[in-house]
C-alpha angles and dihedrals in degrees: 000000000000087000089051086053095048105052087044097064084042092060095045087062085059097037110113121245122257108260129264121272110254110243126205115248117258098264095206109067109223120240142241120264114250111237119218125245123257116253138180124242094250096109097049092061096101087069103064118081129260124244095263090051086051099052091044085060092047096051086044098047114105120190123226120270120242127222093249090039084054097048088052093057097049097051087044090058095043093048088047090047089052090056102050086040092063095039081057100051089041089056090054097034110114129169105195084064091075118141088238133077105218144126116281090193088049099038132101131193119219112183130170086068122170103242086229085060111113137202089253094048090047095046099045083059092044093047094069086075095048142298112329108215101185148353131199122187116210118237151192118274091210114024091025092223124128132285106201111254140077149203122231133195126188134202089236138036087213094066095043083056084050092047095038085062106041108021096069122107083013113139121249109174089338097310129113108227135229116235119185139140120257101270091172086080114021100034103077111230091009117156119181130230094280094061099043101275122076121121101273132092108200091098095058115112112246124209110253110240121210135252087260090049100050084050093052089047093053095050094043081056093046088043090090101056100029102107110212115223114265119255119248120245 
């Protein structure tokens, strides 16, 4: 009986399908579609804009920024609010404003300092040009560490001339120290790094040379020690 069941499922998968109802023809023919008639664009005129629309859009039209264009700009309106940034701070910068009480004309600034370095340590190296009256170190506003450099103010003019002269490029806890006089209060118009002046030049924008004048740099270098091959007699 299984078997019997079996095959007649199998011969119900091959069986054909009743046929399809007979339906009735549409009685109305349909009808072909009417085509419109050709006609100019003169009446359409009327749609296009005028010259003074078109030059409003022109003038409005802005094209689309490229990655390179964009880059350009950003770094044009840093560099411009930089600027007005420092000329601000120069305008409000002022030195006789400083935290200490000391002598300008017996002061000296030491600066590349070692961060481990301390007031006794500084001052028993100060104190070989003269007696040293007081010493600020200069710290952070906001973490309160030091900064690295250093005012120092001597008991005689005399001895901050001595140690102006002799105490610069000295090692204090592996680091050669910076000596120079306190320009913030006796150069006129002086700014310091911070605000674009200073003595060094490291900060100064150099002009960027090409690939073909760095090669020719580099030739004009190598000129001296190329031989040239000796002639044939």
């Amino acid at each position: 009986e299984e078997i019997r069941m079996s095959l007649a499922h199998i011969n119900a998968l091959f069986n054909p399908r009743p046929p399809m109802e007979f339906q009735k023809p549409y009685p109305q023919q349909v009808g072909k579609k009417k085509a419109l008639p050709y006609t100019g664009i003169a009446a359409y005129l009327g749609e296009f804009e005028g010259k003074e629309e078109a030059e409003a859009a022109f003038k409005a039209f802005k094209p689309i920024e490229q990655r390179p264009e964009r880059r350009a700009r950003i770094a044009k309106e840093r560099e411009a609010m930089c600027k007005e940034t420092l000329e601000l701070k120069k305008a409000n910068w002022n030195p006789q404003e400083y935290s200490f009480d000391t002598d300008a004309y017996k002061s000296l600034f030491v600066g590349r300092l070692s961060y481990l370095t301390d007031e006794l340590k500084l001052k028993r190296e100060m104190e070989q040009y003269g007696a040293v009256k007081k010493i600020t170190f200069v710290e952070d506003k906001n973490t309160g560490k030091p900064r690295g450099y250093a005012f120092v103010e001597f008991e005689h003019e005399r001895d901050m001339k001595t140690a102006y002269k002799h105490a610069d490029g000295r090692k204090v806890d592996g680091r050669r120290m910076l000596v120079d006089v306190e320009r913030g209060r006796t150069v006129k118009d002086w700014t310091p790094r911070k605000l674009g002046g200073g003595l060094g030049s490291s900060r100064k924008t150099k002009s960027k040379q090409t690939k073909q004048e760095k090669a020719a740099a580099a030739r004009a270098a190598a000129a001296p020690y190329s031989r040239s091959r000796p002639s044939e007699s």
